[in-house]
N, C-alpha and C positions, 0 to 999 in steps of 0.2 A: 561562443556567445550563448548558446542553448546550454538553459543547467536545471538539472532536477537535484536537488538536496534531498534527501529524507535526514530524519533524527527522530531519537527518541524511542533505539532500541538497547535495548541491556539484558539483565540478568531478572528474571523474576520467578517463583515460585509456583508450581501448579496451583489454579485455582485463583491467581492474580489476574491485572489486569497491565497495559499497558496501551498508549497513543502513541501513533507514528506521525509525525509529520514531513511533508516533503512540501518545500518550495521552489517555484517554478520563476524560469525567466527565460527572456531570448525569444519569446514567441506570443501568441496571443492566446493565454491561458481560457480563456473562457471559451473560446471555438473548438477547448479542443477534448475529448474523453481523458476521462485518469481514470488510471489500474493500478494495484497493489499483488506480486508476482512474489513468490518465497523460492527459494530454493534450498535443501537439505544437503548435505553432502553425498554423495554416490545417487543424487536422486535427479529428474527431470524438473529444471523450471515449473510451476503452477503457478496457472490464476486466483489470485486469491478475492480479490472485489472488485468491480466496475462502478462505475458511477458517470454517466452521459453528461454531455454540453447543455444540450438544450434540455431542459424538463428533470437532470436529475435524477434519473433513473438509475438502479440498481441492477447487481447481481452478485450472484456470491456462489464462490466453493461449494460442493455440500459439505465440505467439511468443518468446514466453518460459521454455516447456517446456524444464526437464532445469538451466537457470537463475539463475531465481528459485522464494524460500523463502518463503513464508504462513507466520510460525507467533503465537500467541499467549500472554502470560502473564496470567489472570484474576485472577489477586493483585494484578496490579502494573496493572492495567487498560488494558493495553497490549498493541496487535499491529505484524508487525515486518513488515518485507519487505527480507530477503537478498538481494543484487543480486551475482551473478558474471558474469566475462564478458561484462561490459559491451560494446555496442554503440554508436554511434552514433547507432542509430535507436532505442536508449532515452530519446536527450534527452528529459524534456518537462517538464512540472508534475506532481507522483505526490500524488495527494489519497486522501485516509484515509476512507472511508465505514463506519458502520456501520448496520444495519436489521434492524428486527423486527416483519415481516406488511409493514405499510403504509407505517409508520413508518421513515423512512432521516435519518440525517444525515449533514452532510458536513463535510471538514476546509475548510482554506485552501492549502493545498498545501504542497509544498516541492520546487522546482527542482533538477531534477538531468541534470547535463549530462556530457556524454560525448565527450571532442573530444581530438586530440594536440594 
């Protein structure tokens, strides 16, 4: 019943941009934090933005500081992540987490690659 979608990754070119979106169901979105998580191949899972229930709040990579954009719309039970400036060494898989206390769940990902 619990589903996180992400879309809205592909192919783009260094120095582009791209939006991710992940939509949520099965739970009550708005009680609950969303993350945005990459993964590279041969690499360890990373955090890549946060964005809190209450108030909205941020956090980010350094690596990704000044960037990328956390933001959320609780109507639409959706959080996004704004991609500028794309690098290279953002290729990876960008999985949609969301979690509240203990409770976390996760998306499927969606591939987003960065190459000329």
């Amino acid at each position: 019943q619990v589903q996180l979608v992400e879309s809205g990754g592909g192919l783009v070119q260094p120095g582009g941009s791209l939006r991710l979106s992940c939509v949520a169901s099965g739970f009550t979105f708005s009680m609950y934090a969303m993350s945005w998580y990459r993964q590279a191949p041969g690499k360890e899972r990373e955090l890549v933005a946060g964005i809190t229930s209450v108030g909205s709040s941020t956090n980010y990579a350094d690596s990704v500081k000044g960037r990328f954009t956390i933001s959320r719309d609780n109507a639409k039970n959706t959080v996004y992540l704004q991609m500028n400036s794309l690098k290279p060494e953002d290729t990876a898989v960008y999985y949609c987490r969301a979690h509240f206390f203990s409770i976390s769940y996760w998306g499927q990902g969606t591939q987003v690659t960065v190459s000329s």
